[in-house]
N, C-alpha and C positions, 0 to 999 in steps of 0.2 A: 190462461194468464189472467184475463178479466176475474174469473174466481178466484185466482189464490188471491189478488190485491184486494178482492172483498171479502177476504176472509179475514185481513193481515187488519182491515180498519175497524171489525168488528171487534175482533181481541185488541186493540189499542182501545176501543170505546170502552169493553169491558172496563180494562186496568183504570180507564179514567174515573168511570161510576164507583169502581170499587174505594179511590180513594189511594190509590196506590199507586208508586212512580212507575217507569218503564224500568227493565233492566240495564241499568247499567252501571260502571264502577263506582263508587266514590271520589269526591276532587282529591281529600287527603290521603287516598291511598293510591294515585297514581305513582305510577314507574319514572323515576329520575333515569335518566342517561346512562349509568354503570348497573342499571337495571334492580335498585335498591329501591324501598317504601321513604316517600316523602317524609312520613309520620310514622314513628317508631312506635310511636304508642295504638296505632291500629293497623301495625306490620300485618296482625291475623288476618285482618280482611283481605288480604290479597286471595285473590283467586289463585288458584296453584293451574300452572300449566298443566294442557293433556300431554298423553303421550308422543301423540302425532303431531301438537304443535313442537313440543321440543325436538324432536325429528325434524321438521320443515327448519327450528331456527339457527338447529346445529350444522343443516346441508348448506346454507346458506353460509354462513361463517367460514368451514372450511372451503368456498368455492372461492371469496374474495382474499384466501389468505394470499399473502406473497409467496412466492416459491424462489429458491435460491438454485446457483447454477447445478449444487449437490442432488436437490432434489427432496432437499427439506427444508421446513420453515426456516424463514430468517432468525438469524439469532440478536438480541438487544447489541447493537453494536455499542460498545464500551467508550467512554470518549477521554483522552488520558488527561489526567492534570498533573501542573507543577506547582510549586508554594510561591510564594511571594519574592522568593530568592533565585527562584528557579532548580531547587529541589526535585523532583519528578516524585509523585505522592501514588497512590494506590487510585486507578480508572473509576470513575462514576458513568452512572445511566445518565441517557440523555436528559431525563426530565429532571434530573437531581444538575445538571449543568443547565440547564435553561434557566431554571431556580436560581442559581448563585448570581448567573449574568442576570437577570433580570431586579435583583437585590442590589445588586452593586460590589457583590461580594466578589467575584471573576472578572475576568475580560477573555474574551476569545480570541484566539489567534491560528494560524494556521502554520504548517511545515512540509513541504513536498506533498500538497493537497490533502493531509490528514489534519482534520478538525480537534484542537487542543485548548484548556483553557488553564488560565494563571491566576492563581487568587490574589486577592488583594492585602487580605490580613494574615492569613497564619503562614508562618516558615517553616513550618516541621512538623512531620506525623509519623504515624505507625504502619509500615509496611509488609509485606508480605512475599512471599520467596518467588521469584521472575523467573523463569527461564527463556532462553534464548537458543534454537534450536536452527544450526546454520549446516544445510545442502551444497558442498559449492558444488561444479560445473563447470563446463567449456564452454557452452552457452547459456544456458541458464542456472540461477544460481537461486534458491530457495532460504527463508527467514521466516521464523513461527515464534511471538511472543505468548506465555502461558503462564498461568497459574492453576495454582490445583483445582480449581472453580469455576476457570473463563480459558477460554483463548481470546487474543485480545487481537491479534494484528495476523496476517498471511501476509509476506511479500514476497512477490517472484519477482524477478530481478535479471537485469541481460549483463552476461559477464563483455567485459572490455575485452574487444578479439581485433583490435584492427591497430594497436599500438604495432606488432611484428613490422604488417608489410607496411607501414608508415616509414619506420625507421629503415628497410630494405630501397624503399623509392629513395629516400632522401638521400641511403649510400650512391645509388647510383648516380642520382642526379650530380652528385659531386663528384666524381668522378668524369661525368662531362663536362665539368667544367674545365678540367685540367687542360682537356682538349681543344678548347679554343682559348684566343687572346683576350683574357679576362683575368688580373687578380687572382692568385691561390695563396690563402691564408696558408701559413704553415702546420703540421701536423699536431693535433694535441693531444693530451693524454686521456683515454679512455674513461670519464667520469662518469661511472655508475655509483650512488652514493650505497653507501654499507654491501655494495657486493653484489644486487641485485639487479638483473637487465631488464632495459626500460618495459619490454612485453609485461614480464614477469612483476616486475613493480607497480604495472599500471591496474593487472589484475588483484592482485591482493589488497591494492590500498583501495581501490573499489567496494571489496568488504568492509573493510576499516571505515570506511568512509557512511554505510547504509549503519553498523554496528554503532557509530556514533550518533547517526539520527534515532536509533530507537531509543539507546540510553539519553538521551536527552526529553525523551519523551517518558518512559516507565522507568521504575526501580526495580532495572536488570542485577539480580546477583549471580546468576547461573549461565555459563555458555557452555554446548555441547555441539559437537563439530564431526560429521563423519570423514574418518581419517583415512588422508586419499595417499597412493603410493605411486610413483615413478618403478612403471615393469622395466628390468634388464632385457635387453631381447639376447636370444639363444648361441650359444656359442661366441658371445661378445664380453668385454669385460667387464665385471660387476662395479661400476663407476655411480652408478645410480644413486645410489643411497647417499652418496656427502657431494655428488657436484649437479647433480640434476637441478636446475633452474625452478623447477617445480617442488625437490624438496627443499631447494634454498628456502622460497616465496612461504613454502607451510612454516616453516622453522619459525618462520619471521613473523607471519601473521600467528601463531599460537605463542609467543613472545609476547604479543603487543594483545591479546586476549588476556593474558594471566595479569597484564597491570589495571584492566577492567573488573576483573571479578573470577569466579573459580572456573576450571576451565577443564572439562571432560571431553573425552572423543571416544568413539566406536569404531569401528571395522565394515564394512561394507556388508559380511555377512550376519555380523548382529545387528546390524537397521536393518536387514531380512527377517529377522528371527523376532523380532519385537514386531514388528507388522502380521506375520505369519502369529503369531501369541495373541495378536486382536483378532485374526481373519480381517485384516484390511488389503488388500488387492490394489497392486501400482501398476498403471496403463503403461504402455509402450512406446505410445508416442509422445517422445518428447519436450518433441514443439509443441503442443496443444497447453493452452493459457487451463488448465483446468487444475483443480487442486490437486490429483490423483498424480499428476504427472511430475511434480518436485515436493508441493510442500506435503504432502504424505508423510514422506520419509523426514521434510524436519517440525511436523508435526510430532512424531512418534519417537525423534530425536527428547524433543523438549517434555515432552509425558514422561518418558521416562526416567526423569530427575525431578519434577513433581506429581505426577502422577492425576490422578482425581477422575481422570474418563476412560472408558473400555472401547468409545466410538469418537470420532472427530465433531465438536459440538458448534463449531464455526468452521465455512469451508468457503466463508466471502475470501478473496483475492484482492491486492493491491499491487499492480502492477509498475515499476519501478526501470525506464528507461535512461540509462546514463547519455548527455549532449556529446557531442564530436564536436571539436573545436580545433582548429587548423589554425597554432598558434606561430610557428614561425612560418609558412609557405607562405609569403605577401604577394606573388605574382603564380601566373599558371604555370605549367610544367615546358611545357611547348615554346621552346624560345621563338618569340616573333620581332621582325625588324620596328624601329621605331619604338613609341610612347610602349613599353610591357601596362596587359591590362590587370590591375588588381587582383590579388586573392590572398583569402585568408586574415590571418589578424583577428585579435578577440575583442578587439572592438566595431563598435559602426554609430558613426556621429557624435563621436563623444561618450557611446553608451554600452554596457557590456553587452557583449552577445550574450543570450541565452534569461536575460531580464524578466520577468516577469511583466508586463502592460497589459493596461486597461483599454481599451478602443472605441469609441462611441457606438462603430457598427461592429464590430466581428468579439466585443468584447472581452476574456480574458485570454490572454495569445504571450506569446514569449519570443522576443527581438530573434532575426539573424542576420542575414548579409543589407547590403545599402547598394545605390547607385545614385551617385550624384549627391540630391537634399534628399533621397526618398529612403527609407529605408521598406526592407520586406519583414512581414509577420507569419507564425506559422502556428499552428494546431496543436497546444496540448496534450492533447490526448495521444495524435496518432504521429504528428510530424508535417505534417500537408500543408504546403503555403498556401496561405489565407491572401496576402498580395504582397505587391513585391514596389508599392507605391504610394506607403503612409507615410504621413507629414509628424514630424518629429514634435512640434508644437498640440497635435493632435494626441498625443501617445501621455497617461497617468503612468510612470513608471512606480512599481511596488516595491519591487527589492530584486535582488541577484538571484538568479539559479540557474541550477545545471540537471538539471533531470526533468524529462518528460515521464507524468507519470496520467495514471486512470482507472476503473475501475474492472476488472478482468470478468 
C-alpha cells in the first residue's frame, strides 16, 4: 500500500509539471438529472458509458422498480377528468394533472377514494370510445373501464347478499308480535315497486349504482355484460325464463344499461373463448382479491369491444365495499322488560351514518353507531372500529358515504 500511494503522487506530480489538469469531466458537460448534457453545444464531450457500467446502472434500475400484485411493472395510473360542467373528458397522466392544479387550471376532488380532477375553464372536448366491461356475481361482482390504449380503472366489488335474510327476520319478528298484547297494524299490500323483490332489487341497483360512479367519472359509451341465466332444475316446470327473480332483476338492469349507452352481452362460454384466444388463465378461487379471479373475465369482456391489447396492461385493483345500514330495526330483536335499548337508524347525533370524517387522531374514518354524546368511528379500508368514544365537536365532517373502499 505505502507504494501504490507513492506511486499515485508521482503521476499527480508529473500531470502537474507537465502543465496538464487531472482527468476529469468538464463542468459544462455534466449529466442533469434525466441524464442529458447541460450544454448541447458540447454534448460530444460526454464520455460514453462502458459496458459494464451500463450493466451495473440498468441492475440497479430494475431492482428499485415497483412491482404490482400481477407481477409486472406498475402501469401510469390515469387520473380521470371532467370539464367545467362536469362533462367527463378523456384520463390524463399524473403529471399533466399536477400541471393543471398547479396553474389554476383544475381542482382536485375525490369519489369513493378515486383521485379526479375538474377543470376550470373548458366545457367540452373530444373523446374517445370507453368501454365498460361488467362480471356480476353472487359474491363478487367485477368492473373494467378500457380503452383501445389504456385500462383505466379494475373494481371488484361485493354483491349485496344479506337484503334476503334481513327481510325473512323482519317476517318473523312480526309475526311475534301478533302473539303478545301489543298493537297489530293491519295487513298491507305487498309493495314491491316495478315487480321486483327487495333481495333482487337491492342486488341489481347495486350495479346501477357502481355504473353510475364511473360514468360520472369517464366518457363511457360501451357496456358489455356476461349474460347470466336462471337453470330450470330437472323434471320441474320450465318457469325460469319469465318469473325467476333473477331473470326479472337482469331484464331490468340491461333496460336501465341501454338508457346509458350501447349495451352488449356474451355467454358464459364466449368469455371462455375470448380468454382461451389470449391464453389468459382464471384462478379458481374466488374469494381471493386478485385480478385473475373476476376482473379477468370483465377485462377481456371490455377488450373485446375496443380492442388494442393481447395481454392485461393494468392489473391494479380497487376494491369497492357496499355499508349495511339497519334503517328501520330501532331496538334489538330480543324483547327486554323495561326502557328497549336502541338499535339501528341511519342516523347518530344528528349525523348520517356511514359519513365520511376527519379525526385529529385516527384521521380519515367513516361515522357508525353512538352511545350517549359519543359516537364510534371505524376503518376505511377494512371496517374495524377505530373507537366507540369520539366527541362530535371533535369530528371535520366531509360529506356522505356509503361504501368502504381500498386498494386490493
Amino acid at each position: 500500500m505505502p507504494n501504490r500511494k507513492r506511486q499515485i503522487k508521482q503521476e499527480t506530480r508529473v500531470d502537474k509539471v507537465g502543465g496538464h489538469k487531472a482527468h476529469s469531466r468538464p463542468k459544462s458537460t455534466e449529466l442533469t438529472g434525466r441524464g442529458s448534457p447541460k450544454d448541447d453545444r458540447n454534448a460530444s464531450l460526454v464520455s460514453v458509458r462502458s459496458v459494464s457500467q451500463s450493466r451495473r446502472d440498468s441492475t440497479k434500475k430494475k431492482a428499485v422498480r415497483p412491482i404490482s400484485s400481477g407481477g409486472r411493472s406498475n402501469p401510469v395510473q390515469y387520473v380521470p377528468v371532467i370539464s367545467k360542467t362536469g362533462k367527463p373528458l378523456m384520463p390524463c397522466c399524473p403529471a399533466r394533472a399536477r400541471e393543471l392544479i398547479s396553474k389554476g387550471n383544475a381542482v382536485g376532488k375525490w369519489k369513493v377514494g378515486i383521485f379526479y380532477i375538474q377543470l376550470t375553464q373548458r366545457e367540452d372536448g373530444v373523446v374517445q370510445t370507453i368501454a365498460v366491461g361488467i362480471d356480476p356475481g353472487s359474491k363478487r361482482e367485477a368492473f373494467t373501464v378500457k380503452s383501445a390504449k389504456h385500462t383505466y380503472l379494475n373494481v371488484l366489488a361485493d354483491a349485496v347478499a344479506w337484503v334476503k335474510d334481513a327481510v325473512e327476520t323482519r317476517r318473523m319478528m312480526r309475526k311475534n308480535r301478533r302473539f303478545r298484547k301489543t298493537p297489530c297494524r293491519a295487513s298491507r299490500y305487498n309493495r314491491t315497486i316495478g315487480g321486483l323483490p327487495p333481495s333482487t332489487k337491492a342486488r341489481w341497483q347495486a350495479k346501477i349504482r357502481i355504473v353510475d360512479i364511473l360514468a360520472k367519472l369517464y366518457p363511457i359509451t360501451d357496456y358489455i355484460v356476461e349474460d347470466i341465466s336462471a337453470t330450470t332444475k330437472e323434471g320441474k316446470r320450465k318457469w325460469n325464463a319469465s318469473f325467476s327473480p333473477l331473470e326479472i332483476g337482469k331484464k331490468w338492469f340491461y333496460t336501465e344499461l341501454q338508457k346509458r349507452g350501447s349495451l352488449t352481452t356474451k355467454q358464459g362460454y364466449e368469455t371462455k373463448e375470448l380468454r382461451d384466444t389470449l391464453g389468459l388463465k382464471k384462478t379458481k378461487s374466488k374469494m381471493e382479491e386478485k385480478f385473475s379471479a373476476h376482473n379477468l373475465d370483465s377485462w377481456v369482456l371490455a377488450n373485446s369491444v375496443v380492442g388494442g391489447h393481447a395481454k392485461p396492461d393494468n392489473e391494479a385493483i380497487w376494491r369497492l365495499i357496499p355499508l349495511r345500514f339497519h334503517r328501520r330495526q330501532l331496538h334489538y330483536l330480543q324483547a327486554t322488560k323495561g326502557k328497549r335499548l336502541h338499535y339501528g337508524s341511519t342516523m347518530s347525533l344528528g349525523i348520517k351514518r356511514g359519513s365520511l370524517a376527519m379525526h385529529p387522531k385516527w384521521g380519515l374514518c367513516y361515522l357508525s353507531g353512538y352511545m350517549g354524546d359519543r359516537v364510534s368511528l371505524r376503518c376505511l379500508a377494512d371496517g374495524v372500529i377505530l373507537c366507540q368514544n369520539a366527541k362530535k365537536e371533535d369530528l371535520k365532517i366531509l360529506r356522505f358515504n356509503s361504501w368502504r373502499y381500498k386498494a386490493a
